[in-house]
C-alpha positions in Angstrom: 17.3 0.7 -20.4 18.3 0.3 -24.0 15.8 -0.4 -27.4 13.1 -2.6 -26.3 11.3 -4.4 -29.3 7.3 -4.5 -28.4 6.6 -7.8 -30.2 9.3 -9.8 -28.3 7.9 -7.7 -25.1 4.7 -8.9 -25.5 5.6 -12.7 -26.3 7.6 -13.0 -23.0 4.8 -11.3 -21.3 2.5 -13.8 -22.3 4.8 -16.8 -22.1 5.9 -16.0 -18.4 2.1 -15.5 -17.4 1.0 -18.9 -19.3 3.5 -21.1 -17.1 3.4 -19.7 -14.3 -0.5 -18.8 -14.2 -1.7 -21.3 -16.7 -5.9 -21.0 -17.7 -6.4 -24.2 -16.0 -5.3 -23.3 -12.6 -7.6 -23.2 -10.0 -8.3 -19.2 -9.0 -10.4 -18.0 -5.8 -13.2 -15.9 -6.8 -14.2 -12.4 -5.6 -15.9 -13.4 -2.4 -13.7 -16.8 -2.0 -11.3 -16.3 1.3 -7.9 -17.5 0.5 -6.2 -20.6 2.1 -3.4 -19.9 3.5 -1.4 -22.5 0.4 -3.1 -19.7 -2.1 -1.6 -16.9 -0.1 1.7 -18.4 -0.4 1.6 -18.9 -4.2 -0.1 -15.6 -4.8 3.1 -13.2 -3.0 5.4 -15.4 -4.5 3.5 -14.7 -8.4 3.4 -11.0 -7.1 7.7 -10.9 -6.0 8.6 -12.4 -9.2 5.9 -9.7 -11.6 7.2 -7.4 -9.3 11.3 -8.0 -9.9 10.4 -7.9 -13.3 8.8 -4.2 -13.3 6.0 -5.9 -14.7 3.7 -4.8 -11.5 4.1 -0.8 -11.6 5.8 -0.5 -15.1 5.4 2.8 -15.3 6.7 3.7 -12.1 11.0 5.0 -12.3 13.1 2.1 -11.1 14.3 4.2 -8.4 10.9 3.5 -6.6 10.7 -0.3 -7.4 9.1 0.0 -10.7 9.9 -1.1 -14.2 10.9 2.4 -15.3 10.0 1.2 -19.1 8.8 3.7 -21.8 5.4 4.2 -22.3 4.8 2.3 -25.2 6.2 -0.8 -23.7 4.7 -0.1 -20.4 1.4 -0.2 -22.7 1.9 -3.7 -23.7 2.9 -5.3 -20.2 -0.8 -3.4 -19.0 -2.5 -5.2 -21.7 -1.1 -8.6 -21.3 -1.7 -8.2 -17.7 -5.5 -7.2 -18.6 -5.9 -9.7 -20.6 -5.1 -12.8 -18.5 -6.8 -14.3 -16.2 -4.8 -13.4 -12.5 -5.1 -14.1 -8.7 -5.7 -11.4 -6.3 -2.1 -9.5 -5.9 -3.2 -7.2 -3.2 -1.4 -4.3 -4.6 -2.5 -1.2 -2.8 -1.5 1.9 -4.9 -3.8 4.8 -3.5 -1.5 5.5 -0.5 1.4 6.2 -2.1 -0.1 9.1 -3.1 0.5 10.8 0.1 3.3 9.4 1.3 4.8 11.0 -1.9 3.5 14.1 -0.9 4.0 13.8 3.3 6.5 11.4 3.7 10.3 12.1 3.4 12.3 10.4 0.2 13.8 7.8 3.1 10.2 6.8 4.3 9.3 6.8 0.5 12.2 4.2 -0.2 11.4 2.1 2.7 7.9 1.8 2.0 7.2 2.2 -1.8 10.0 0.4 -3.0 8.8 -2.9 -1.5 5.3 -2.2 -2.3 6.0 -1.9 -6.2 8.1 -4.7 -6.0 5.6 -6.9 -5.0 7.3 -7.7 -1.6 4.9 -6.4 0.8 1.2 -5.0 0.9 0.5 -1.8 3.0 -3.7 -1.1 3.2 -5.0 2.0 4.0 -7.7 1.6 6.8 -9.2 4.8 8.4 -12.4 3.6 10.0 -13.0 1.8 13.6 -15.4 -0.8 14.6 -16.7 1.2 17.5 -16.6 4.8 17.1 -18.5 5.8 14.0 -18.7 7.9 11.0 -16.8 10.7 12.5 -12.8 10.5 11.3 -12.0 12.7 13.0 -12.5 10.9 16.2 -9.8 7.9 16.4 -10.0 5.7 19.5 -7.4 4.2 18.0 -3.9 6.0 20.0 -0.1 6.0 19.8 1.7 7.4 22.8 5.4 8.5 22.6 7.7 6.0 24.9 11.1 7.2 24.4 11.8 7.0 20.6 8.7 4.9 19.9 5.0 4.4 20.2 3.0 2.4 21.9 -0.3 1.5 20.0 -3.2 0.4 21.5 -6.9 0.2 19.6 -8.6 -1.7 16.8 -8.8 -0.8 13.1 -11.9 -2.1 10.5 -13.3 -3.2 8.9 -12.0 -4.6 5.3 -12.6 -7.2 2.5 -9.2 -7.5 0.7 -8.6 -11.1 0.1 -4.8 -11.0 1.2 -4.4 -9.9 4.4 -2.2 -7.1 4.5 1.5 -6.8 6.0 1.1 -3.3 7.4 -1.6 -0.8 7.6 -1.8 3.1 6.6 -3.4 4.4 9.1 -4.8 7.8 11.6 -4.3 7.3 15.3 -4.8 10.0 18.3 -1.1 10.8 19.2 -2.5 13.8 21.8 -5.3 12.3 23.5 -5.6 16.1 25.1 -4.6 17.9 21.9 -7.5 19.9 20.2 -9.6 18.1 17.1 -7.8 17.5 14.0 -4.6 18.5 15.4 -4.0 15.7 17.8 -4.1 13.1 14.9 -0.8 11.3 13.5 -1.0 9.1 10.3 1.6 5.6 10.7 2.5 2.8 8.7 1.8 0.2 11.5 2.3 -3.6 11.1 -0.8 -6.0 11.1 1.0 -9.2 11.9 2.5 -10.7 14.8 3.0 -10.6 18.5 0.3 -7.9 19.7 -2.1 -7.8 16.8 -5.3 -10.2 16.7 -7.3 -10.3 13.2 -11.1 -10.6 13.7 -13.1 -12.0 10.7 -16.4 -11.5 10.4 -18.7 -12.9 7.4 -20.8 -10.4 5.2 -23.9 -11.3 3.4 -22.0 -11.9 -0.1 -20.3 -14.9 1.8 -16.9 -12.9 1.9 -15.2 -12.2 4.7 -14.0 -8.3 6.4 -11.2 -8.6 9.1 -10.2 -5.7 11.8 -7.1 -5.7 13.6 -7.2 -5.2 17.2 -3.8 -4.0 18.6 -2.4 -4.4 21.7 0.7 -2.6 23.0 2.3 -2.7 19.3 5.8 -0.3 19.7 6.0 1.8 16.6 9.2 3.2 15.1 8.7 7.2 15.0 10.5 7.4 11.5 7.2 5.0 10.4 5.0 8.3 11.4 3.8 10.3 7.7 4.3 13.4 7.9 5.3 14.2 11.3 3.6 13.8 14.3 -0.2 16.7 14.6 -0.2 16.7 11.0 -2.3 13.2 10.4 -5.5 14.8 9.6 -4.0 16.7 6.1 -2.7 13.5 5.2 -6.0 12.1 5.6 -7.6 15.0 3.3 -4.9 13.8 1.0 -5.5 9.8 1.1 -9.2 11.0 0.5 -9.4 12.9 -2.5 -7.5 10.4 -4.1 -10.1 7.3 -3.2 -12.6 9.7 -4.4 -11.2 10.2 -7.8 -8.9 13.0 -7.3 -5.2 13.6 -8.0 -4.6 14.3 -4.2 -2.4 17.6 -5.5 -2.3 20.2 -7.8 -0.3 20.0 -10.8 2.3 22.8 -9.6 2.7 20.7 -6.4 3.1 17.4 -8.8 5.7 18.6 -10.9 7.2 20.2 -7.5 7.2 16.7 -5.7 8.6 14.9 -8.8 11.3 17.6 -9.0 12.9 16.8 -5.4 12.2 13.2 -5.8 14.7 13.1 -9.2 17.1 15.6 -8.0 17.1 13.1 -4.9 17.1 10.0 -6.1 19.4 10.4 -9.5 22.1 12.1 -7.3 25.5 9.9 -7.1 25.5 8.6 -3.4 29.0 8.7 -2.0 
């Protein structure tokens, strides 16, 4: 990426969000559910942000983001802040531990898309039925061959765009001992096997579960390997609680491979 003059930056920024997101379009609020017209118009916004590296400027372009310097990356953030937007759906707090869990092919397959604006992955722990205890998942995913079969029901959540694909714990060992019979997957929420409950809170907005019936799962799409869901869990947690998810050793560590990975010349 050569020179890149901030003024003329920021005036493109601003021009491309004016048309295409102009002051006098009609926005859903926070608690508004989105028709599925909006939804349409909203990803398509989000793909074209996102092939700009406008979405996760910061990010290296190797990962789907706009790899620009952090001056300039400062002035996409502001124009962003400062206009008015649509809900994008872009769900950053799991790629935290799939940087950490997940190996650099999962990382391409899933991040990638996600900072380009292409899909949305949500990160959903909890279960209707079972409680406060995250341990427990009724939620499970048996082998079959090179696959899962998954079989439960994930919820409960408010985003406004439903998700394409959720981060999630299931019980891969429905004998194994506690905490060591958990797997964390990336499992689709559309499509044949997967029913979407809505139910209405008192704020007027809507939560959704997913209920899941006999979904096959890829075992490449399982985070860091199959027992080990309940540490990617402690990960994905400290990080919605404000933490960093890692230490600073094991940051510089990850970021290390990552380059030496990505910036390699593939034959």
């Amino acid at each position: 990426m050569g020179i890149i003059d901030p003024r003329a930056l920021q005036a493109a920024v601003k021009t491309w969000l004016q048309e295409n997101i102009p002051n006098d379009k009609e926005l859903p609020g926070p608690n508004d559910d989105l028709t599925p017209e909006m939804e349409e118009w909203i990803r398509a916004i989000r793909r074209d942000l996102g092939a700009r590296g406008w979405l996760a400027p910061r990010w290296p372009s190797y990962f789907g983001g706009g790899g620009f310097p952090s001056q300039a990356a400062a002035v996409i953030e502001q124009e962003m802040r400062q206009h008015r937007l649509p809900p994008f759906g872009i769900n950053m707090t799991f790629l935290v531990p799939l940087r950490v869990w997940g190996t650099e092919e999962q990382k391409q397959k899933w991040m990638t898309p996600t900072l380009r604006g292409e899909i949305t992955v949500c990160q959903i722990q909890s279960e209707p039925l079972t409680g406060s205890d995250l341990a427990y998942q009724a939620t499970t995913a048996i082998k079959d061959g090179d696959e899962y079969v998954v079989n439960g029901e994930k919820g409960y959540i408010a985003s406004q765009l439903t998700p394409d694909y959720l981060f999630t714990l299931v019980t891969t060992d429905p004998d194994g001992p506690k905490y060591e019979n958990l797997s964390m997957v990336i499992l689709r929420s559309k499509g044949s096997g997967i029913d979407i409950n809505s139910r209405m809170m008192i704020t007027g907005k809507s939560q959704r579960s997913f209920v899941i019936n006999d979904v096959r799962l890829p075992i490449d799409d399982v985070i860091g390997g199959e027992g080990n869901g309940w540490e990617v869990a402690q990960t994905l947690l400290d990080v919605e609680r404000g933490g960093k998810g890692v230490t600073l050793e094991q940051a510089k560590q990850i970021e290390v491979t990552e380059r030496e990975h990505w910036r390699k010349p593939k034959l």
